[in-house]
C-alpha positions in Angstrom: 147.0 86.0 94.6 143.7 85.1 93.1 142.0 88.1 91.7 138.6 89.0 92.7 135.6 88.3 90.5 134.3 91.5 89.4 130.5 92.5 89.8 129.3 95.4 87.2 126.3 96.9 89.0 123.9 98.9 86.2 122.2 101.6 88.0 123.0 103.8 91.2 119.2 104.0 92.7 119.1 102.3 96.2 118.6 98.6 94.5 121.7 99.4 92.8 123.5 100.7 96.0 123.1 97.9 98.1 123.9 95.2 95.5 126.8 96.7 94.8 127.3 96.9 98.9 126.3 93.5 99.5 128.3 92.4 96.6 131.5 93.9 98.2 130.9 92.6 101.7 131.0 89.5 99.8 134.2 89.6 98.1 133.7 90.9 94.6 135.6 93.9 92.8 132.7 96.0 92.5 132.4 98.5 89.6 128.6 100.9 89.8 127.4 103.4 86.6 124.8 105.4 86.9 123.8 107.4 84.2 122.5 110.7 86.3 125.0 112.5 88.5 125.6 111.5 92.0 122.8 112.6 94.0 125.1 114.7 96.4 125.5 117.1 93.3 122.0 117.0 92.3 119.5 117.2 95.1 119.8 120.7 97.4 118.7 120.0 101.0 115.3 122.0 99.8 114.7 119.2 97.0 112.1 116.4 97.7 111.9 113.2 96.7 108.9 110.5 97.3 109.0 109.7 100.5 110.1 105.4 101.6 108.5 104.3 104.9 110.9 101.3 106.4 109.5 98.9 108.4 111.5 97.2 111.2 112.3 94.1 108.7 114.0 96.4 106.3 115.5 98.8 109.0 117.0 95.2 109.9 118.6 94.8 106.4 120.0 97.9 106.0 121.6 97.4 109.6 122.9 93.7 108.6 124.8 95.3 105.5 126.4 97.9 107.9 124.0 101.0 106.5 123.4 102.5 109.7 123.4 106.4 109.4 120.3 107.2 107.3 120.7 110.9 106.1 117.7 113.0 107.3 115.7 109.9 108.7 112.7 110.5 110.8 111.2 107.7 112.7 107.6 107.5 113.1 106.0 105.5 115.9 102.5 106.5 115.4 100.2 106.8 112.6 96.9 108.8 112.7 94.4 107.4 109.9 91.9 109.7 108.7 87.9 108.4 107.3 85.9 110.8 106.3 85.3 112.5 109.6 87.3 110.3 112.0 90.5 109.8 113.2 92.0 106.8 114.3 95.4 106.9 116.1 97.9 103.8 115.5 100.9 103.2 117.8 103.3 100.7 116.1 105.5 98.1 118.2 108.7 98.9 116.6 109.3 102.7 114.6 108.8 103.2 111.1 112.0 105.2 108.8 110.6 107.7 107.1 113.1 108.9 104.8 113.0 111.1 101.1 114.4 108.7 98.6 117.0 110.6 97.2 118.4 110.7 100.7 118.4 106.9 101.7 120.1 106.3 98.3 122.8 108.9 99.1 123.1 107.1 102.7 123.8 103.6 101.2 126.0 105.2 98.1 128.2 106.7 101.0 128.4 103.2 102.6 129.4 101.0 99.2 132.1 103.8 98.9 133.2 102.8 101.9 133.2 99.1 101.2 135.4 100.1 98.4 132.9 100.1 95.3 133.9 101.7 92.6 131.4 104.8 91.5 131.2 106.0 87.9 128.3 108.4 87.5 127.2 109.8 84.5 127.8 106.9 82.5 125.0 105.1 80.3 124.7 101.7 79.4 125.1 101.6 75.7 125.0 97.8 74.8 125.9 94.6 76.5 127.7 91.4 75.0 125.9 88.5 76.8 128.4 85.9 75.2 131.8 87.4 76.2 130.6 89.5 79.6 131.6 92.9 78.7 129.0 95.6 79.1 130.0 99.0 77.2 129.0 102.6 78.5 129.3 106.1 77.0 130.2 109.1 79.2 129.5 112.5 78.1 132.2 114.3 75.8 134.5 110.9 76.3 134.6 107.9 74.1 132.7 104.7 75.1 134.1 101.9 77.6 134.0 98.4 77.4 134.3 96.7 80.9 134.6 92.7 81.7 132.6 91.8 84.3 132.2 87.9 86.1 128.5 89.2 87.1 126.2 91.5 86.2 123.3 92.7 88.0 120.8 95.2 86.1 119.3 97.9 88.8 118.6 100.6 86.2 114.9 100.6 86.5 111.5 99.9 85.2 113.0 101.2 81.5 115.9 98.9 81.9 118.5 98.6 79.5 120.0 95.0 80.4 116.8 94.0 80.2 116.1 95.4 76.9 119.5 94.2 75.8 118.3 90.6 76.7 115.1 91.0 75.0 116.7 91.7 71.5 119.9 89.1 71.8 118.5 86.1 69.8 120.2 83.3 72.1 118.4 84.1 75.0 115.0 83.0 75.0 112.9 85.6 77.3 109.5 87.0 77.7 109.1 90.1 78.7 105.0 91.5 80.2 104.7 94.9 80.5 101.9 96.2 83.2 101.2 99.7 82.6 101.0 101.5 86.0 98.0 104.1 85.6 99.1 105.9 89.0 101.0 108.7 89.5 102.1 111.0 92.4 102.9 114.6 93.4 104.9 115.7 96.5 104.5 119.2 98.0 106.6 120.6 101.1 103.6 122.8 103.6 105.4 124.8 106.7 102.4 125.3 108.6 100.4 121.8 107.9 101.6 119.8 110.9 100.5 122.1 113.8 96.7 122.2 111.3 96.6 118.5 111.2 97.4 117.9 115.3 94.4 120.3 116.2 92.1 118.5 114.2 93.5 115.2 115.3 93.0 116.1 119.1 89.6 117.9 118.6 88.4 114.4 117.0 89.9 112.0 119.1 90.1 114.3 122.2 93.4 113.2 122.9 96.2 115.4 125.0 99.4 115.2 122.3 100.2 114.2 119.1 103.2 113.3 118.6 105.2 115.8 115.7 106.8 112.4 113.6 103.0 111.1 113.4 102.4 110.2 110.1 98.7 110.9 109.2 97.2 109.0 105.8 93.7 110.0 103.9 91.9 107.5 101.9 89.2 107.2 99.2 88.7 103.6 98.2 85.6 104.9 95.2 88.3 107.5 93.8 91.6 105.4 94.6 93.3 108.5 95.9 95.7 108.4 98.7 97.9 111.1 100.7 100.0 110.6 103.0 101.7 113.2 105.6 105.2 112.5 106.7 107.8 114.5 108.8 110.1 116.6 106.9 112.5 118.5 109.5 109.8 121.2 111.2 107.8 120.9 108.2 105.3 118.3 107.0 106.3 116.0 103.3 102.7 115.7 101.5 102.5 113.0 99.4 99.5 112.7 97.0 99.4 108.6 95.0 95.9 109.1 92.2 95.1 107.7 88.8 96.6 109.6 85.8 95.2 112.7 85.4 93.1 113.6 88.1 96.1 115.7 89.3 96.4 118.4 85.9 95.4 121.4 86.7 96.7 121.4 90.4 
């Protein structure tokens, strides 16, 4: 019996999860490290997380690689855009997913267990030898592991270590551009801010209902500030996206 080739997934984030799903589907021994815990042991059902908005396309994916159950997901057929003192009220063809990241990744995590990857968390990528395919990680307390791989796929983030790794092996001629991202975000969970947010919606736009899983956005083009207002069980996920800074003091 021919043994199967063996993937080595870097990273347990959702890009991680479903390569290391997709990569099982397809045949391959898969073997996942994460470096952080397993989200199930980290996140508290009070804990937030950025919010991901799927569109039908990638509700599609996830539903061609089997990831069907989508922990906590919310969908979202309207959208109520709020300029300056108007509303406008969106109703999409197909729902949105409106889902906390932490909890989509824990959805496809449960799936790629199920397709029989193999999960090590708390394991960090320590150095990676390009030449012979073996990748070694460090656990806490334990001794370091070198592990063969046929394929390796590097989903361990914007700081990425394979990446890094690549950069400083001499062989392997790469360039590496760096674009610094000058946004950042805050998320806040408001009990009350839904039912506030429908009664200004239907005094502007004089309309009979609003929906509950309407998501409402707010936009300043001259201050490039963004919020946006997702369902979060009977409470409402605020999302705030602005240059550095203009947060501190909030």
């Amino acid at each position: 019996m021919t043994a199967k080739p063996v993937a080595v997934v870097v990273g347990g984030g959702i890009s991680g999860a479903l390569s290391a799903k997709a990569l099982a589907d397809r045949g391959f021994h898969v073997r996942l490290f994460e470096k952080y815990p397993h989200p199930s042991t980290v996140f508290s059902p009070t804990d937030i997380s950025y919010n991901i908005s799927l569109g039908p396309r990638g509700q599609d994916a996830l539903r061609k690689l089997g990831v069907s159950k989508i922990k906590k997901g919310v969908f979202t057929k309207y959208i109520a855009r709020h300029v300056k003192q108007s509303v406008k009220v969106l109703q999409r063809a197909r729902p949105d997913l409106s889902v906390a990241s932490h909890n989509l990744a824990f959805s496809i995590l449960r799936n790629a267990e199920d397709a029989g990857v193999e999960m090590n968390f708390e394991h960090t990528l320590k150095d990676v030898d390009f030449d012979n395919k073996v990748a070694e990680f460090s656990k806490i307390y334990n001794e370091s592991m070198k592990v063969k791989y046929d394929l390796l796929v590097a989903a361990d983030g914007s700081k990425s270590t394979v990446r890094q790794k690549l950069v400083e092996d001499s062989s392997i001629e790469l360039k590496v551009h760096v674009v610094e991202d000058a946004m950042e975000y805050q998320c806040v969970i408001l009990p009350h801010w839904r039912d506030i947010i429908c009664h200004q919606v239907l005094y502007t736009t004089k309309l009979k209902s609003v929906p509950p899983e309407t998501v409402h956005t707010w936009a300043d083009k001259a201050s490039n500030f963004l919020c946006l207002s997702s369902p979060f069980g009977d409470k409402t996920l605020m999302t705030m996206i602005c240059p550095v800074g203009t947060l501190d003091g909030l």
